[in-house]
N, C-alpha and C positions, 0 to 999 in steps of 0.2 A: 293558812288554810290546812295545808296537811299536816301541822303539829294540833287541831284538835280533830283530825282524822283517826292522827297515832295516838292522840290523848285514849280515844274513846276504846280501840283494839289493847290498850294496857289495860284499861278497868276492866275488859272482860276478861283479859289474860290472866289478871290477880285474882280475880273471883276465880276463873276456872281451879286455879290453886288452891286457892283457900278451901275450895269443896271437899279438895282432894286430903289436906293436911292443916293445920297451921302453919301460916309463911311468918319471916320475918323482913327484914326493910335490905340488906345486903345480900340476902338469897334470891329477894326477887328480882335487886339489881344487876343480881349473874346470870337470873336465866332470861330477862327481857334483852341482855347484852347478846345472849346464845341467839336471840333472833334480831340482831340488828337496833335495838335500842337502848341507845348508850342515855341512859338517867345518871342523874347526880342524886345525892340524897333530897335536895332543897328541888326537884321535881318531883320526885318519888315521893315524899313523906305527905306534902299537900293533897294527892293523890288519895292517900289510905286515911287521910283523917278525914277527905270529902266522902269516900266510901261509908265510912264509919257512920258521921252526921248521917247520910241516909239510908244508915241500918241497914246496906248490906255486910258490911263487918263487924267484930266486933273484937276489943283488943285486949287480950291480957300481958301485964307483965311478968317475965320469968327472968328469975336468976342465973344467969348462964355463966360457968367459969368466974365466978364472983362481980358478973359484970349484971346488971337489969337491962334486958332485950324484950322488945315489942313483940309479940305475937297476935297475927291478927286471924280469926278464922270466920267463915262463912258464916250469915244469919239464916235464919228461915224465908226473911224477904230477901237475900242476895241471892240464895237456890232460887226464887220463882223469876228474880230479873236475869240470872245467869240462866235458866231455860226459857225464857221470850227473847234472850239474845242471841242464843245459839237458836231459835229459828227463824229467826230474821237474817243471819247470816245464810243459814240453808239456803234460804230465800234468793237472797243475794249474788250467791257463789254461785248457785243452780244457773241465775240469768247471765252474771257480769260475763263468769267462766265457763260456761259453757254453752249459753243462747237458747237457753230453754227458758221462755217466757215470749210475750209481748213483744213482737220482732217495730215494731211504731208506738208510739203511744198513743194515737189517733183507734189502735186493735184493741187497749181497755177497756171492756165494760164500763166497772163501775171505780175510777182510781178512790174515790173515800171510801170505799169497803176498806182499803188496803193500807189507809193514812191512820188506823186506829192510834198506833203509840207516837203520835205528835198530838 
């Protein structure tokens, strides 16, 4: 259960990069290390090529130091799911961490207003 917890906090955390630059597959495996998740390549790559298939990325090859390395950068559909994630986390963060929300769930109005992205 909590590895597609972290699955899903890695795809936003590559997309948030990818907005930022084009990544490639060992830079992201250093900086998701810097927060505690230790990827192998053979998690990681599945990863970016799922990304890929749903058009939030998209990948070019570059010749680096006479080697071919994968560069993957944000699409136009990965900006619009990388900003309904980051407000869903607002969302989130606002209640988990700090109790600003809905103190019962019996206190929601209307909870399908609020189920739109399932």
């Amino acid at each position: 259960m909590l590895r597609n917890f972290f699955l899903g906090f890695i795809k936003i955390h590559i997309l948030h990069h990818a907005a930022q630059e084009p990544v490639f597959g060992l830079a992201l495996i250093r900086e998701l290390a810097r927060h505690g998740y230790q990827l192998s390549p053979g998690t990681l790559y599945p990863v970016l090529h799922g990304l890929e298939r749903a058009e939030y990325l998209q990948c070019e090859a570059r010749v680096v130091e006479g080697k071919m390395r994968k560069y993957y950068r944000i699409t136009p559909r990965g900006v619009q799911a990388l900003e309904e994630a980051r407000a869903k986390i607002h969302e989130l963060v606002t209640e988990v961490l700090y109790g600003k929300g809905p103190q019962t769930l019996g206190s929601v109005d209307d909870v399908s207003t609020r189920l739109k992205v399932f």
